[in-house]
N, C-alpha and C positions, 0 to 999 in steps of 0.2 A: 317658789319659796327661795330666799334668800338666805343661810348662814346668820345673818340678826334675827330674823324667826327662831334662832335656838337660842340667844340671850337671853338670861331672867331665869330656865330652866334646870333643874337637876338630872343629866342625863345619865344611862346606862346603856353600854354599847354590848346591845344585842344579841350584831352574829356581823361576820366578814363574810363573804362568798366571792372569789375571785374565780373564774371562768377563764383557762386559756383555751379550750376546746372551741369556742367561739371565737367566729373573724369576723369584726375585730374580736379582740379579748376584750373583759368587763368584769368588772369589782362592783359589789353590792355591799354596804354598809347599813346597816338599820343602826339607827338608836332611838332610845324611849325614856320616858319619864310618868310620872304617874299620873299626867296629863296632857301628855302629847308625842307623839311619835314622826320619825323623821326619818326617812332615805336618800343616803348620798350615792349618785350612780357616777362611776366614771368608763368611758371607754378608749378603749386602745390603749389600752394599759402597756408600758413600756418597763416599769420598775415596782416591784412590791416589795413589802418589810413589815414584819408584824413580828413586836414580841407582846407575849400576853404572859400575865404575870400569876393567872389562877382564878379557877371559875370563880372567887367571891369577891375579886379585886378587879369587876370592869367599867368600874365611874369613870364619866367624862371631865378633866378639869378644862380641857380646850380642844378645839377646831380648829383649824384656820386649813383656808383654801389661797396659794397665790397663782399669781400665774409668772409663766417666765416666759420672757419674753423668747419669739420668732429671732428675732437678731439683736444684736444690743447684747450688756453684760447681763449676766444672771448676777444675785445677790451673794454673798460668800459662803452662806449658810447651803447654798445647793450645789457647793461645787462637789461634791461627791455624785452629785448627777449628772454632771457634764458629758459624760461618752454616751450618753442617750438622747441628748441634744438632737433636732432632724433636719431643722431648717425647713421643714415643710408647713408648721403651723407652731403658734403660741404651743407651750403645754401646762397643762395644771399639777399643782404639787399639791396636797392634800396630807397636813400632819396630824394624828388625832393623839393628844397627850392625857395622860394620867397613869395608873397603877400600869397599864397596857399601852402601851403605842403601835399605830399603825404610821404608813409613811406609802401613800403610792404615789404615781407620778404616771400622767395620762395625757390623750390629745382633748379630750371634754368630760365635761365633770357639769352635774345638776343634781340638784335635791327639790325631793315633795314633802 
């Protein structure tokens, strides 16, 4: 599944489960709609951020996953990320907006 599999839908974000007991660490994302449900998994989780606004306030208005580049500039919008920078691999940013924002930043990132 691709991230456009969610276009077209009215999502509701589920439940967050971020795991650092696990090596690597791993973030679990569910969202749903009343006809389709979706899991975005990221692992090697480096940075997380969640504020949630109230159990009756967790509509999706956007997704977006980028990736940031191994070398080369990152975008201006991520430099608050930068001291997590590794140089070891690309890493994924993952924003989820609406009443709730999430905000992780990981070495891989997939959804089913």
């Amino acid at each position: 599944m691709t991230l456009e599999a969610l276009r077209g839908h009215f999502y509701w974000l589920t439940s967050v489960v971020i795991r650092t007991d696990l090596q690597p660490s791993e973030a679990i994302i569910e969202l749903s709609s009343e006809s389709a449900r979706a899991t975005l998994h990221l692992v090697g989780v480096l940075h997380a951020r969640a504020d949630f606004s109230g159990p009756d306030c967790d509509f999706v208005d956007e997704v977006v996953v980028r990736e940031l580049p191994r070398q080369g500039p990152w975008p201006a919008e991520a430099r608050h990320l930068l001291q997590h920078h590794n140089n070891r691999c690309a890493l994924q940013w993952l924003t989820i907006t609406g009443p709730s924002e999430v905000e992780i930043l990981a070495e891989e990132f997939t959804a089913d």
